[in-house]
KEDO-607881 format. One record per residue: x, y, z of N, C-alpha, C in turn; residue in three letters; chain; residue number from 0. Coordinates in nm, 2 decimals, always signed. Example, Ala and Ser with C-alpha at 12.3 -4.5 7.8 and 13.67 -1.06 7.14 Angstrom:
% residues 2
n_x, n_y, n_z, ca_x, ca_y, ca_z, c_x, c_y, c_z, aa, ch, i
+1.32, -0.57, +0.78, +1.23, -0.45, +0.78, +1.32, -0.33, +0.78, ala, A, 0
+1.28, -0.22, +0.71, +1.37, -0.11, +0.71, +1.29, +0.00, +0.79, ser, A, 1
END
This chain:
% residues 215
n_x, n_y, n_z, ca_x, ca_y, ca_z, c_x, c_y, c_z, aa, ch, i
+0.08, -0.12, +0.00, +0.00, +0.00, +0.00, +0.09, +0.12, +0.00, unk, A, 0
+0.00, +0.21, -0.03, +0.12, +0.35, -0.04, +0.12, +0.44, +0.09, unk, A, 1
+0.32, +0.47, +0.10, +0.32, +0.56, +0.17, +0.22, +0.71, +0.23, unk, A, 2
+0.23, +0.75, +0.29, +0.18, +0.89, +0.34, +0.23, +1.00, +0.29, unk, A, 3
+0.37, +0.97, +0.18, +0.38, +1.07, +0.14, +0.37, +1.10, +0.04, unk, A, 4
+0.27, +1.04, -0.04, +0.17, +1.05, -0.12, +0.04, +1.10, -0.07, unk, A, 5
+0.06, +1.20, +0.01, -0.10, +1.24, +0.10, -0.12, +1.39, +0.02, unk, A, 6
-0.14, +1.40, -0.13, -0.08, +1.51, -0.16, -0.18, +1.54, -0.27, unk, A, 7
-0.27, +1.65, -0.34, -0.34, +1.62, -0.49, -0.29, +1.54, -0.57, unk, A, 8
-0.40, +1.48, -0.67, -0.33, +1.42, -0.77, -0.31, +1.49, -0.87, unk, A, 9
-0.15, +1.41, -0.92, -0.14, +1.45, -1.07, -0.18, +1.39, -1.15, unk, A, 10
-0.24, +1.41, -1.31, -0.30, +1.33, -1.38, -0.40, +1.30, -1.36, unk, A, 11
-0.51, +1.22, -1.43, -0.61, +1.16, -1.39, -0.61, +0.98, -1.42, unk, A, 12
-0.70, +0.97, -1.31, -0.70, +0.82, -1.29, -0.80, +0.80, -1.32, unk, A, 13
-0.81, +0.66, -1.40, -0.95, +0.58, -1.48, -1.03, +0.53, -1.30, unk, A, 14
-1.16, +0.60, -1.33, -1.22, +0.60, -1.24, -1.27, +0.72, -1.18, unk, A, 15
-1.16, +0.79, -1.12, -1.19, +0.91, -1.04, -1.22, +1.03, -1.15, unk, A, 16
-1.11, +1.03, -1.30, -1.19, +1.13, -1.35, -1.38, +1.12, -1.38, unk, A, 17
-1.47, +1.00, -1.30, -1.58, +0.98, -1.37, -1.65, +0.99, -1.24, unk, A, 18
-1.60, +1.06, -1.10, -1.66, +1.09, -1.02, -1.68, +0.88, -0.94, unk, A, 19
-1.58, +0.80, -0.96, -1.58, +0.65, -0.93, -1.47, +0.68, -0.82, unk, A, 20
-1.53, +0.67, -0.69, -1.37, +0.60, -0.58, -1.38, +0.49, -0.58, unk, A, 21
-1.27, +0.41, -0.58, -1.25, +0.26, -0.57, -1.20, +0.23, -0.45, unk, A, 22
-1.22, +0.10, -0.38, -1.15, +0.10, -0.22, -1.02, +0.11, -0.33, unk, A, 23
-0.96, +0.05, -0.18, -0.81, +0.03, -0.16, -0.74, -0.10, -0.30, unk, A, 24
-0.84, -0.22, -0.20, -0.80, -0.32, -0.28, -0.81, -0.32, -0.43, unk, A, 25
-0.89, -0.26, -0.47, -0.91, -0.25, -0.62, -0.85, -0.17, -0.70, unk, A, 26
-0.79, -0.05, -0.62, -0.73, +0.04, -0.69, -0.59, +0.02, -0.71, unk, A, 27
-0.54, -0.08, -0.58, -0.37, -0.13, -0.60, -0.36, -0.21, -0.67, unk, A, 28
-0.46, -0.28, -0.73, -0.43, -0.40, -0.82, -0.42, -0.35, -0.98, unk, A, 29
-0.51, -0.23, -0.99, -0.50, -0.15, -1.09, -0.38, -0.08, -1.14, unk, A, 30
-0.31, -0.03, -1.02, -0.20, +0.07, -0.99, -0.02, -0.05, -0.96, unk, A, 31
-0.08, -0.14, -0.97, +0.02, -0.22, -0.88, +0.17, -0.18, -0.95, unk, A, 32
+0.22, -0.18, -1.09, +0.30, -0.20, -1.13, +0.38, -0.08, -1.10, unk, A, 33
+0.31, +0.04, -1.14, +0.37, +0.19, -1.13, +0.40, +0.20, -0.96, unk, A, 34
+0.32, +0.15, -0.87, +0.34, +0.13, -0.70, +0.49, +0.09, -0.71, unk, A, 35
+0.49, -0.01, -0.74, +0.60, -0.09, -0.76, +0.71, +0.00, -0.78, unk, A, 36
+0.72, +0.03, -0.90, +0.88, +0.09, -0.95, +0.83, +0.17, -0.87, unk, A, 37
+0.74, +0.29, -0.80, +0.76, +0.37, -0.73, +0.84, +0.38, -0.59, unk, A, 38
+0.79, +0.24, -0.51, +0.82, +0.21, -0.41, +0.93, +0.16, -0.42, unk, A, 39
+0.99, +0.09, -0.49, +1.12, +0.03, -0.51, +1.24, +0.11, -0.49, unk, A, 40
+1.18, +0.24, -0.59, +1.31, +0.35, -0.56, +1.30, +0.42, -0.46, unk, A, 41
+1.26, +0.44, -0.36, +1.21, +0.47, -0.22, +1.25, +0.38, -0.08, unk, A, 42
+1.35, +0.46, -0.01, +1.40, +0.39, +0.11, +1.30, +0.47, +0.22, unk, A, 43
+1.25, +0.52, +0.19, +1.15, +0.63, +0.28, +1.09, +0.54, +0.43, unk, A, 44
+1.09, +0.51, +0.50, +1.04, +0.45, +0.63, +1.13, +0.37, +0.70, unk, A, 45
+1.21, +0.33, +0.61, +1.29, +0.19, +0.67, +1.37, +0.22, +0.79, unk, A, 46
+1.42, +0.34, +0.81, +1.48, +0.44, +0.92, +1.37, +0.39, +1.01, unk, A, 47
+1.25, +0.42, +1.04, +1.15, +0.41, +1.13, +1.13, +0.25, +1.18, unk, A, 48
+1.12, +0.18, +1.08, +1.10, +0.03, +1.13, +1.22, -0.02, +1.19, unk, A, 49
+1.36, +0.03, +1.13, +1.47, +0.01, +1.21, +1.49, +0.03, +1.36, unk, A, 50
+1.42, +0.15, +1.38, +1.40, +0.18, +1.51, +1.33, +0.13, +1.62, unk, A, 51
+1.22, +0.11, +1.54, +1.09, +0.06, +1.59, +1.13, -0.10, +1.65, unk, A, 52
+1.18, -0.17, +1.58, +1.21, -0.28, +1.58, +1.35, -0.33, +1.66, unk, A, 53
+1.38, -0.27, +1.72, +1.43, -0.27, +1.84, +1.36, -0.27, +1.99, unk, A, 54
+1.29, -0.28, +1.97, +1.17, -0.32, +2.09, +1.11, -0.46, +2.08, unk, A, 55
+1.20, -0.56, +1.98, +1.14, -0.68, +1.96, +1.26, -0.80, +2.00, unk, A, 56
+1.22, -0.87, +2.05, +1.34, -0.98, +2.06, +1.41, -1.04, +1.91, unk, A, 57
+1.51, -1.12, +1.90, +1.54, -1.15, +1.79, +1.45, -1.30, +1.80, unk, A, 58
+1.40, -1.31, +1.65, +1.29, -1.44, +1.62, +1.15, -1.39, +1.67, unk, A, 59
+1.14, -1.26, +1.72, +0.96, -1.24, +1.75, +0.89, -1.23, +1.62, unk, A, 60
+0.76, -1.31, +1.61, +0.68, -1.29, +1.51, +0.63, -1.16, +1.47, unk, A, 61
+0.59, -1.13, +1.34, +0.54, -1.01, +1.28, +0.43, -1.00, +1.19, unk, A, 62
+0.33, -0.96, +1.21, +0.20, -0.97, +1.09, +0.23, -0.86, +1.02, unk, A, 63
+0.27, -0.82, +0.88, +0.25, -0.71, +0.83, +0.15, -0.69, +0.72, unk, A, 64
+0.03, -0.66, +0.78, -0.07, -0.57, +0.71, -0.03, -0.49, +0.59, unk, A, 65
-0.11, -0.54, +0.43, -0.05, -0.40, +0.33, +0.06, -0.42, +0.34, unk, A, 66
+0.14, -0.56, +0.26, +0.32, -0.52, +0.24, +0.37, -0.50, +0.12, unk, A, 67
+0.26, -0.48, +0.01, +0.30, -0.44, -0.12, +0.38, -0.54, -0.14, unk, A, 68
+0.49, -0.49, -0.21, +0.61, -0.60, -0.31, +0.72, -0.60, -0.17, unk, A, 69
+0.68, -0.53, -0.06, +0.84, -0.58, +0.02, +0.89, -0.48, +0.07, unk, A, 70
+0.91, -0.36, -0.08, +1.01, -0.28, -0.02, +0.95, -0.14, +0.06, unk, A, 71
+1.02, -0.09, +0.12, +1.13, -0.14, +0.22, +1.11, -0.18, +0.32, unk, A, 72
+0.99, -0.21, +0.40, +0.94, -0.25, +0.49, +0.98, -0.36, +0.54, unk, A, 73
+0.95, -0.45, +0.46, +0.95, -0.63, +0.48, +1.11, -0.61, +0.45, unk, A, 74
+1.18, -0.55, +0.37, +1.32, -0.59, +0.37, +1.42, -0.52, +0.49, unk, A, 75
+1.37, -0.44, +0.59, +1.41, -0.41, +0.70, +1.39, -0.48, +0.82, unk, A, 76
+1.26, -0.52, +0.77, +1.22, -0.60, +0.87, +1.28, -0.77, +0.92, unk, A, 77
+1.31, -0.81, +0.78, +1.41, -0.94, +0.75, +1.55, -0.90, +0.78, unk, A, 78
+1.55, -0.81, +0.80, +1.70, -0.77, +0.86, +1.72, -0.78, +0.98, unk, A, 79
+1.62, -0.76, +1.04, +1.61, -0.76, +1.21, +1.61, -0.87, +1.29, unk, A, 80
+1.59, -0.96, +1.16, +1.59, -1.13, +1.20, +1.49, -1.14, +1.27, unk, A, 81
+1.35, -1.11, +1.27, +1.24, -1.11, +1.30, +1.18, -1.21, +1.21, unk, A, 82
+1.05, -1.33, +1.26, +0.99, -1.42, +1.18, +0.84, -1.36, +1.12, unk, A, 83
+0.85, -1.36, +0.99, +0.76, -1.26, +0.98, +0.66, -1.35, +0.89, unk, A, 84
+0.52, -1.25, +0.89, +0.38, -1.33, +0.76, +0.32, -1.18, +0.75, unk, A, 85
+0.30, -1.23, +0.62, +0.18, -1.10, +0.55, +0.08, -1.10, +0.44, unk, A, 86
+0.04, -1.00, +0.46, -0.09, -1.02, +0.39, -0.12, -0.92, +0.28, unk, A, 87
-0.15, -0.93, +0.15, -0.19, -0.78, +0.12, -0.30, -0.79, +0.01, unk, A, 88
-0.39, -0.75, -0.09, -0.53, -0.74, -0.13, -0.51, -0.77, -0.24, unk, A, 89
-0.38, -0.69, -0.32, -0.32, -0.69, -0.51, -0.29, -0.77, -0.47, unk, A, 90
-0.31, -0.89, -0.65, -0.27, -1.04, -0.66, -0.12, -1.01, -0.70, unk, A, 91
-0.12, -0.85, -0.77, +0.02, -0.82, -0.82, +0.13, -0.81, -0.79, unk, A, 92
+0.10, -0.75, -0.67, +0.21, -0.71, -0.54, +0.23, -0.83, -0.45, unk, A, 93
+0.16, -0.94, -0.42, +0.18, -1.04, -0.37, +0.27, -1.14, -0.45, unk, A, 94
+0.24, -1.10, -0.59, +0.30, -1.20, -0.68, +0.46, -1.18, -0.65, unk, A, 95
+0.52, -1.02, -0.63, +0.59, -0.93, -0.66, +0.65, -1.00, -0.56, unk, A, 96
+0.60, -0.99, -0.39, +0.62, -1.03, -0.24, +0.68, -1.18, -0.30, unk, A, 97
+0.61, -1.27, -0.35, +0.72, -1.39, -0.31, +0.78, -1.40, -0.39, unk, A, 98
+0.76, -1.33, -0.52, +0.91, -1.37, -0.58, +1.05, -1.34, -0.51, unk, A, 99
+1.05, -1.23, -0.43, +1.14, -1.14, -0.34, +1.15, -1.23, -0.22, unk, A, 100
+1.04, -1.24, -0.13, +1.06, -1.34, -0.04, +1.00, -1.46, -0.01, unk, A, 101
+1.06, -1.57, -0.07, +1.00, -1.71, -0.15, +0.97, -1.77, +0.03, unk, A, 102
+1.03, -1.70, +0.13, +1.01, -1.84, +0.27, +0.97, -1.72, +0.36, unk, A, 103
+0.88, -1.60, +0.33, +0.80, -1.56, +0.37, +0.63, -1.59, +0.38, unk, A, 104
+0.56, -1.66, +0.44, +0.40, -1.68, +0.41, +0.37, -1.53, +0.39, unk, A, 105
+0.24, -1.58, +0.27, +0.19, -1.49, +0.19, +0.07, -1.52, +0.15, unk, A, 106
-0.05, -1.43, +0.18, -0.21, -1.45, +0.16, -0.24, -1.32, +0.09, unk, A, 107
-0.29, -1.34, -0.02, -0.36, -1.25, -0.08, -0.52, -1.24, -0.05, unk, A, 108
-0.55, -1.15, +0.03, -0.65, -1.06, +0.07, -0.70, -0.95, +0.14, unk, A, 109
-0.82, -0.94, +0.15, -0.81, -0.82, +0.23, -0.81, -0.82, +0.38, unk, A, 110
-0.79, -0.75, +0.48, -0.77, -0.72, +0.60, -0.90, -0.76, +0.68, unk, A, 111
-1.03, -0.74, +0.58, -1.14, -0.74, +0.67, -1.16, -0.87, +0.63, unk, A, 112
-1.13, -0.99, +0.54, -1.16, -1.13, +0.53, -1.08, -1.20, +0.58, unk, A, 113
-0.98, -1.13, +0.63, -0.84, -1.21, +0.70, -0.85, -1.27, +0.84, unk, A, 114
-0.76, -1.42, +0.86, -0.80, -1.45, +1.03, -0.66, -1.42, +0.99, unk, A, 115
-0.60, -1.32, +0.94, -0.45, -1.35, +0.99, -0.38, -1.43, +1.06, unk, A, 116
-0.40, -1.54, +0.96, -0.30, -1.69, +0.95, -0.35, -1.78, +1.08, unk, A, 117
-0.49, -1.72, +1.15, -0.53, -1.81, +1.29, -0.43, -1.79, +1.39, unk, A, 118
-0.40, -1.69, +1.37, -0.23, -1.70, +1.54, -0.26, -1.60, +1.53, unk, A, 119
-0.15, -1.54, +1.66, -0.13, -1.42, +1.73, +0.02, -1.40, +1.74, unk, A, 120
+0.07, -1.26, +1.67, +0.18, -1.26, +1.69, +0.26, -1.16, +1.82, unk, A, 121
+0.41, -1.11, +1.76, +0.44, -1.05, +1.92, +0.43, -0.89, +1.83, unk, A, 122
+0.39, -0.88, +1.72, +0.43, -0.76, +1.71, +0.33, -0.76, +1.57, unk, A, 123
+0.30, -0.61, +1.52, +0.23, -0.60, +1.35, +0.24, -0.51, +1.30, unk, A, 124
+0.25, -0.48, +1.22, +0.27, -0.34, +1.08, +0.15, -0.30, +1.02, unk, A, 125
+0.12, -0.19, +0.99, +0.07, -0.17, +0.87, +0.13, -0.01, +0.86, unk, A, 126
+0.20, +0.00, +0.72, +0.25, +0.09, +0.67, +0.17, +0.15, +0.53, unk, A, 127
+0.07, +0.26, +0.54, +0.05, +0.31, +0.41, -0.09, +0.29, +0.43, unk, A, 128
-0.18, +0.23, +0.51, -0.29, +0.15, +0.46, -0.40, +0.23, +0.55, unk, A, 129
-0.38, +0.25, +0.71, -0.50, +0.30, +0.73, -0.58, +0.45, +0.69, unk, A, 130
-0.50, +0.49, +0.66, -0.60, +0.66, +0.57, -0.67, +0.62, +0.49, unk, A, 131
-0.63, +0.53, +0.41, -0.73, +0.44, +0.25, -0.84, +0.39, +0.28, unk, A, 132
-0.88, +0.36, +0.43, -0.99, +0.33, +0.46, -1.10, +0.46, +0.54, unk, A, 133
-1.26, +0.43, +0.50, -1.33, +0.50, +0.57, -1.32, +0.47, +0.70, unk, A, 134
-1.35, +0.57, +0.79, -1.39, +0.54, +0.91, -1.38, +0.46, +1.02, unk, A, 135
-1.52, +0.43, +0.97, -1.52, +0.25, +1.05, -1.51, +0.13, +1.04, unk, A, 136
-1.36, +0.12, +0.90, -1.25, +0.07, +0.88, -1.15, +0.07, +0.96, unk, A, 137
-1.13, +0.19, +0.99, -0.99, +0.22, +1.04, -1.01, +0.14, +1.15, unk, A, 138
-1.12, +0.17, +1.28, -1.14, +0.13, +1.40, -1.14, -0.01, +1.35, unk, A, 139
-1.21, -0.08, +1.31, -1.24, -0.26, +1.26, -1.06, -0.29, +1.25, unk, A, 140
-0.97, -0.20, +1.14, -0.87, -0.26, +1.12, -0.76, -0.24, +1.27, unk, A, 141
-0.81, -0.18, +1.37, -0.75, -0.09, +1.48, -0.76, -0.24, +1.56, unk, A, 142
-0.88, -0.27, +1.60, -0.91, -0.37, +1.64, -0.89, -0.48, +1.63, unk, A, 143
-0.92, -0.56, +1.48, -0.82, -0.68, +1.42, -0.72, -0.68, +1.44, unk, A, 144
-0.61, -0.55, +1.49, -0.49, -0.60, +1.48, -0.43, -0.65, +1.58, unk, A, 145
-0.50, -0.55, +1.69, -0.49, -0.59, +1.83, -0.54, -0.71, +1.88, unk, A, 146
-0.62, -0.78, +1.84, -0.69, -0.93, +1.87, -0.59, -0.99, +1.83, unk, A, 147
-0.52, -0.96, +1.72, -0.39, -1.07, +1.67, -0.24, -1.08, +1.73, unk, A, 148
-0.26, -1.03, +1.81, -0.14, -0.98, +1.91, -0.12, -1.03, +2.06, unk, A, 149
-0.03, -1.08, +2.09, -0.02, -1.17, +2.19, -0.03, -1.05, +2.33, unk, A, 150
-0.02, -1.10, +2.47, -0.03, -0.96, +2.54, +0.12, -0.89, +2.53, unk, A, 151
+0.09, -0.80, +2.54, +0.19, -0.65, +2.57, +0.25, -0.66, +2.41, unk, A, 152
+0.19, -0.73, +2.33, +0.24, -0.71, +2.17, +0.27, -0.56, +2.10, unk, A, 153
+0.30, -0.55, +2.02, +0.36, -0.39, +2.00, +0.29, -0.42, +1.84, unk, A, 154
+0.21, -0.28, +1.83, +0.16, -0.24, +1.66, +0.25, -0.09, +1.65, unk, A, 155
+0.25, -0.12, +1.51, +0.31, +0.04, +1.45, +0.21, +0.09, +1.30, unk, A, 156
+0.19, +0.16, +1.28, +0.08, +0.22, +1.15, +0.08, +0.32, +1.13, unk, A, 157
+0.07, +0.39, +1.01, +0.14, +0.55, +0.96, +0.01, +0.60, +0.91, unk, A, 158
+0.03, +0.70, +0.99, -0.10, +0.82, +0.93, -0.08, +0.95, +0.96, unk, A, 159
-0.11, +1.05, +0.93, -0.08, +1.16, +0.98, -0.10, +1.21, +1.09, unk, A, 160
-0.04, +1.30, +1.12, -0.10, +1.37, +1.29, -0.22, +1.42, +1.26, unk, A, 161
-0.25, +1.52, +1.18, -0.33, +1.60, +1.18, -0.47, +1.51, +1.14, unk, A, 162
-0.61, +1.62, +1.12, -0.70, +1.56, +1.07, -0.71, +1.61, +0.90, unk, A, 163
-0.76, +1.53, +0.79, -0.72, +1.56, +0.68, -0.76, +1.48, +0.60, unk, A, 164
-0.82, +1.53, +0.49, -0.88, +1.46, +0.41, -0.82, +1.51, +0.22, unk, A, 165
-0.76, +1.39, +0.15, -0.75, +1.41, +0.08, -0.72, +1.30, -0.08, unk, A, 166
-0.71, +1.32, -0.22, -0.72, +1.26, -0.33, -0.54, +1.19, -0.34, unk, A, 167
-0.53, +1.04, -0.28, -0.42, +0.97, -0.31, -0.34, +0.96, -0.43, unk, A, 168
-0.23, +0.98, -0.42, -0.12, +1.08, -0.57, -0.13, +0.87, -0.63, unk, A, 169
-0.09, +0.81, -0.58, -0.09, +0.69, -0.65, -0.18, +0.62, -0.67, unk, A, 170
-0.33, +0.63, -0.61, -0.42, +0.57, -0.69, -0.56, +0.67, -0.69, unk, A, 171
-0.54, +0.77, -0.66, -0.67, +0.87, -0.69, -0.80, +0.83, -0.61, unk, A, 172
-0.79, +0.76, -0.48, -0.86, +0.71, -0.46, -0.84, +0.83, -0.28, unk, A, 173
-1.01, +0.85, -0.26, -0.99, +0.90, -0.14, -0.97, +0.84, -0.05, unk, A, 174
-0.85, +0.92, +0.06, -0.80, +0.92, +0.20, -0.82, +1.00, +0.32, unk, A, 175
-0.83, +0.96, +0.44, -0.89, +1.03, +0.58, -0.83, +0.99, +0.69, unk, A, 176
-0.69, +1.13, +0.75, -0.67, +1.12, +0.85, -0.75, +1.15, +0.94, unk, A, 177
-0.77, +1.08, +1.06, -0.86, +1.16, +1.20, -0.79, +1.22, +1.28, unk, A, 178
-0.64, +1.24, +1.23, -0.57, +1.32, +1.33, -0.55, +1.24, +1.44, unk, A, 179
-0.45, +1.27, +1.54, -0.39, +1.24, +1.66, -0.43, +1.18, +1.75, unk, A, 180
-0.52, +1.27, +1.80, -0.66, +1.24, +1.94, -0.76, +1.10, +1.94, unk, A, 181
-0.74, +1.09, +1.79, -0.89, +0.98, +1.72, -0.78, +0.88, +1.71, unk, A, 182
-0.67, +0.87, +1.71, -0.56, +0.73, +1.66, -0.56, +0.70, +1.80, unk, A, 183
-0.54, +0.81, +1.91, -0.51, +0.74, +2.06, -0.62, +0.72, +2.10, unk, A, 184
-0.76, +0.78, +2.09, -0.87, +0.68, +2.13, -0.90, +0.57, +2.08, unk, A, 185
-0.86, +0.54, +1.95, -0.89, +0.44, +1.85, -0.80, +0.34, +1.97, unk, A, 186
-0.70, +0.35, +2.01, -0.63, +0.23, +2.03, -0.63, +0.23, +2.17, unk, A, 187
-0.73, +0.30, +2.24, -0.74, +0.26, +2.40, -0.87, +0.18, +2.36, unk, A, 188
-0.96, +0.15, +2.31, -1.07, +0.11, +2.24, -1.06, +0.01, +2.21, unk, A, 189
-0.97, -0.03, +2.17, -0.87, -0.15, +2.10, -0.79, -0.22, +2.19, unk, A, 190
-0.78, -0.17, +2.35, -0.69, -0.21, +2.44, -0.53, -0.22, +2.40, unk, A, 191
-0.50, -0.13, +2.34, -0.39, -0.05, +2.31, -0.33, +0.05, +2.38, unk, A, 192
-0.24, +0.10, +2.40, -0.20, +0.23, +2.44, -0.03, +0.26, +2.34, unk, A, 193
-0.08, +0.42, +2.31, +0.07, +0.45, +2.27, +0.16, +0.50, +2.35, unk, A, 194
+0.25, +0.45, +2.26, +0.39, +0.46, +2.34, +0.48, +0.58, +2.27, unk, A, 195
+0.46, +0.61, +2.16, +0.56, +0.71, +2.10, +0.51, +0.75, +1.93, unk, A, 196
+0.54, +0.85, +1.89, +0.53, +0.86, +1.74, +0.72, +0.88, +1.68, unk, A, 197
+0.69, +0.83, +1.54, +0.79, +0.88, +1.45, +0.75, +0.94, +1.39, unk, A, 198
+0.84, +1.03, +1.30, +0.89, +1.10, +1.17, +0.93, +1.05, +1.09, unk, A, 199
+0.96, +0.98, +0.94, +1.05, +0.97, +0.85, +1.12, +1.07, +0.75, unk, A, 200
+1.22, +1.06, +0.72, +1.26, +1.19, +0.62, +1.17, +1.20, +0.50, unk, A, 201
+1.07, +1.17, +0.48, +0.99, +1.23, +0.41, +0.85, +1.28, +0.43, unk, A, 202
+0.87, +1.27, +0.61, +0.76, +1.36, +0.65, +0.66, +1.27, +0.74, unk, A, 203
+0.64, +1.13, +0.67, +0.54, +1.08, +0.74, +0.55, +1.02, +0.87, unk, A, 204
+0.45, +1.00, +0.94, +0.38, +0.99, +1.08, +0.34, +0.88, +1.11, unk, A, 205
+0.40, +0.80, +1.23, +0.38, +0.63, +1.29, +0.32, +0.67, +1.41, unk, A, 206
+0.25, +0.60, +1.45, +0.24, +0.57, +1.60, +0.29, +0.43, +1.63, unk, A, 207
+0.33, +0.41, +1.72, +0.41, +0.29, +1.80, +0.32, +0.30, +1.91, unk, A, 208
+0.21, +0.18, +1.93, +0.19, +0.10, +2.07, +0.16, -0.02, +2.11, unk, A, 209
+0.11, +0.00, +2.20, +0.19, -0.20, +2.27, +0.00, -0.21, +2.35, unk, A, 210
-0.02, -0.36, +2.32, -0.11, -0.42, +2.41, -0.09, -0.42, +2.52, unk, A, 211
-0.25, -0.37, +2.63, -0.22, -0.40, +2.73, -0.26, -0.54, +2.77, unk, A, 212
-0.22, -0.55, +2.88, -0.22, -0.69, +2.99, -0.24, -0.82, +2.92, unk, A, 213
-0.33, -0.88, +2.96, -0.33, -1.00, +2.89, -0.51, -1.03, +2.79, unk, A, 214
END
């Protein structure tokens, strides 16, 4: 799924939106998947953050990463941390993309809201790029799924803006909705979550980092 810093007008027009058509998520990166790709590929943009982030994990803790596109850079930072990882993402294209890259990573092509994410619970989960692409009460549902998939005191990370903000996604033309700050930290006390910290990346965008509570 796409970065945040693509949270920007579009340029060009996209088949669909010029006809007044938004497409979710899933249908628009399958459309978009190729150009995602070479996009993302030349983009180290977050990996600084997961590097960081991922230091709060033992070496061999499991990882769900929600939305991992073709890998880069996420999943290939994350394989660096020697972390056991599974993912999931909606494009058959980008998944195709995913194991050719990582053949002894598990890999499920779907969406987030059909997913038992692989029936287990891991110690930690991602999702990078994905929750602004959803309305609403998506976000909360996907806020919630992730935290059920998470063992206690499990650690999630997910990038959205601080602010509140609504705007036309540069790589698939499809509308996006931050709720801003206040709505991510209720979202995840809600969720029996609590945050622990935000990032930056050098290109602007915004993580929350927090951890499950108790058991």
């Amino acid at each position: 799924m796409a970065d945040d810093e693509h949270a920007q007008s579009t340029l060009g027009k996209k088949p669909g939106a010029e006809n007044g058509v938004n497409l979710d998520a899933a249908t628009a990166y399958e459309l978009y998947a190729r150009e995602f790709l070479r996009q993302r590929d030349a983009s180290n943009i977050g990996a600084e953050v997961i590097g960081e982030w991922a230091t709060c994990l033992h070496r061999g803790a499991s990882v769900l990463e929600v939305a991992c596109g073709g890998g880069e850079p996420i999943t290939r930072e994350l394989q660096r941390k020697n972390l056991k990882l599974w993912a999931i993402d909606s494009a058959k294209t980008l998944v195709t993309a995913f194991q050719q890259r990582f053949p002894d990573i598990p890999i499920r092509c779907e969406r987030f809201q059909d997913s038992d994410f692989f029936g287990q619970r891991f110690d930690a989960a991602v999702a990078v790029g994905l929750i602004f692409l959803l309305a609403e009460d998506e976000q909360k549902i996907l806020l919630q799924k992730m935290s059920s998939a998470l063992k206690p005191h499990g650690h999630l990370l997910f990038s959205a803006p601080s602010q509140v903000a609504s705007w036309r996604d540069l790589s698939t033309g499809i509308d996006s909705l931050s709720l801003g700050h206040q709505a991510y930290v209720s979202l995840l006390k809600e969720a029996g979550m609590r945050l622990l910290c935000t990032y930056q990346d050098r290109g602007g965008n915004h993580y929350y980092a927090a951890q499950k509570i108790g058991a």
